[in-house]
Each structure stands twice: as structure tokens, then as C-alpha cells.
C-alpha positions, -999 to +999 in steps of 0.1 A: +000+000+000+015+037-011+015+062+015-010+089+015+003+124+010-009+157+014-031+149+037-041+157+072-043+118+090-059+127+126-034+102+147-035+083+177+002+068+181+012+038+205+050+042+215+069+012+227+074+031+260+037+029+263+028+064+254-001+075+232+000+110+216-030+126+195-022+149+166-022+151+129+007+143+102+004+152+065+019+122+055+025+086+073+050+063+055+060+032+077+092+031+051+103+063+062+130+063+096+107+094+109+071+105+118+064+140+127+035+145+143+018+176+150+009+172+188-025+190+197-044+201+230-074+192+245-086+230+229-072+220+196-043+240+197-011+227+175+016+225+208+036+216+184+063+189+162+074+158+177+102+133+152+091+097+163+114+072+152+088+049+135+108+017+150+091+031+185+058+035+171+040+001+180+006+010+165-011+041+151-047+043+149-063+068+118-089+083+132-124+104+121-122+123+158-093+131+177-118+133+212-099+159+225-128+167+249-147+140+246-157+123+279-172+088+270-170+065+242-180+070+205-209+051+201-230+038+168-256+060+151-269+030+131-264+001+112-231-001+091-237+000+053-223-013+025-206+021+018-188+020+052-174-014+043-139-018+034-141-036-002-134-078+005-118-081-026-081-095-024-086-092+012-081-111+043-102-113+074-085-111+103-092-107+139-059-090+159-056-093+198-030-069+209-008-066+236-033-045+256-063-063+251-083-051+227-094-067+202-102-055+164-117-076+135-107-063+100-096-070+063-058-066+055-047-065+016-018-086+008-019-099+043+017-117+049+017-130+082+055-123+083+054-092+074+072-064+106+035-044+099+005-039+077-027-016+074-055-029+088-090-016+080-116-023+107-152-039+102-183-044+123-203-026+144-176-023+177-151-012+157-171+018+135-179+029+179-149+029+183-134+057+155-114+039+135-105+044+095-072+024+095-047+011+116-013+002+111-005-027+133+030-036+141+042-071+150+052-052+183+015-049+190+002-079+185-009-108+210-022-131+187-040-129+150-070-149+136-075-153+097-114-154+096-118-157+057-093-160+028-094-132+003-122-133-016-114-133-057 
């Protein structure tokens, strides 16, 4: 999968050291030895740059909110449609438990289960609530994988 440039990603990053920092980067590349991330307030205010050595970046969750005030969890304003689906073709099904214990099911293209990280792009009611586009998943982060389906041709 090519990075996506140019555009404002809404982050939440999981360090190695446990941390999780909110902000927004115009472009995400896993290949590249940096992320800068442009840390942001509970107002919304840019505080400003942070380099993350991607090899300490253990997950980083794409999301539609940042929640910097919110004060309970995103919840479901309906039933998921087709639309919101992430197309099954030449994907796999997979359902990650990571270190922390949450667990996310999901289709991953080219899913190679030896792979040091991959994109995965949630599905299912629980995972719309919980503000999720895309994740990239690190082998750091994860406690065990489930292949629910082969991809689909």
C-alpha cells in the first residue's frame, strides 16, 4: 500500500514506552525512519512537532475524531452499510488481539503474516464505535492474529 500524501491523518500513536500522543501528520509512510507528528491540545491548539522514530511506534490508529474533549466513548448512530465497508476483494479477514487487550476484527490486503506491519482496515459494528479508519499494526503490538476468511477473488 503507497503512502498517502498531502493529507491531514488525525493520529493516535502507541510508543513502545507505552505512550499514546494525539495529533495530525500530512503524510504517514512506515518506510520512512521518521514520523512528525503535530501534537495537539485538548482545545485543539497545535503545541507543536514531535520526530518519532517509526521503530518506536507500535501501533497508530487513523482516526475520524481526535476526542480531545470527549468524555465517553464513540458510540453507533446506526447500522453499518455497505458504503462504510472496506471492499473484500483481495482481502483477508482477520481478527488481531493486541498486547493490551483489545481486540479489532478487519480485512488486511496482501496480508503476509511475516510481514514487521500492515494496514489494517476495521469492520463491524464495535469497531465503526470505536473511530477507526485504518490502523497500522505492528508485530510489536500484537498478542495473537486470527485469519477469519481467505481473500475473496
Amino acid at each position: 500500500m503507497q503512502p498517502r500524501r498531502g493529507m491531514n491523518h488525525k493520529l493516535v500513536v502507541l510508543l513502545e514506552d507505552g505512550r499514546r500522543l494525539k495529533g495530525t501528520a500530512d503524510v504517514f509512510d512506515p518506510e520512512k525512519p521518521f514520523l512528525l507528528l503535530r501534537r495537539i491540545d485538548l482545545e485543539g491548539n497545535v503545541l507543536g512537532f514531535l520526530d518519532i522514530e517509526m521503530s518506536d511506534v507500535v501501533a497508530a490508529f487513523f482516526v475520524y475524531d481526535l476526542a480531545l474533549n470527549r468524555t465517553s466513548r464513540q458510540n453507533a448512530n446506526g447500522p453499518q452499510t455497505e458504503a462504510d465497508l472496506p471492499d473484500p476483494v483481495g482481502a483477508t479477514t482477520v481478527r488481531l488481539r493486541f498486547s493490551w487487550g483489545e481486540v479489532l476484527d478487519g480485512v488486511v490486503y496482501d496480508y503476509d503474516p511475516s510481514a514487521d506491519w500492515f494496514f489494517l482496515f476495521p469492520v463491524g459494528m464495535l469497531n465503526r464505535a470505536s473511530n477507526n479508519e485504518r490502523v497500522f499494526v505492528t508485530k510489536k503490538a500484537l498478542a495473537a492474529t486470527e485469519v477469519l476468511t481467505a481473500p475473496a477473488v
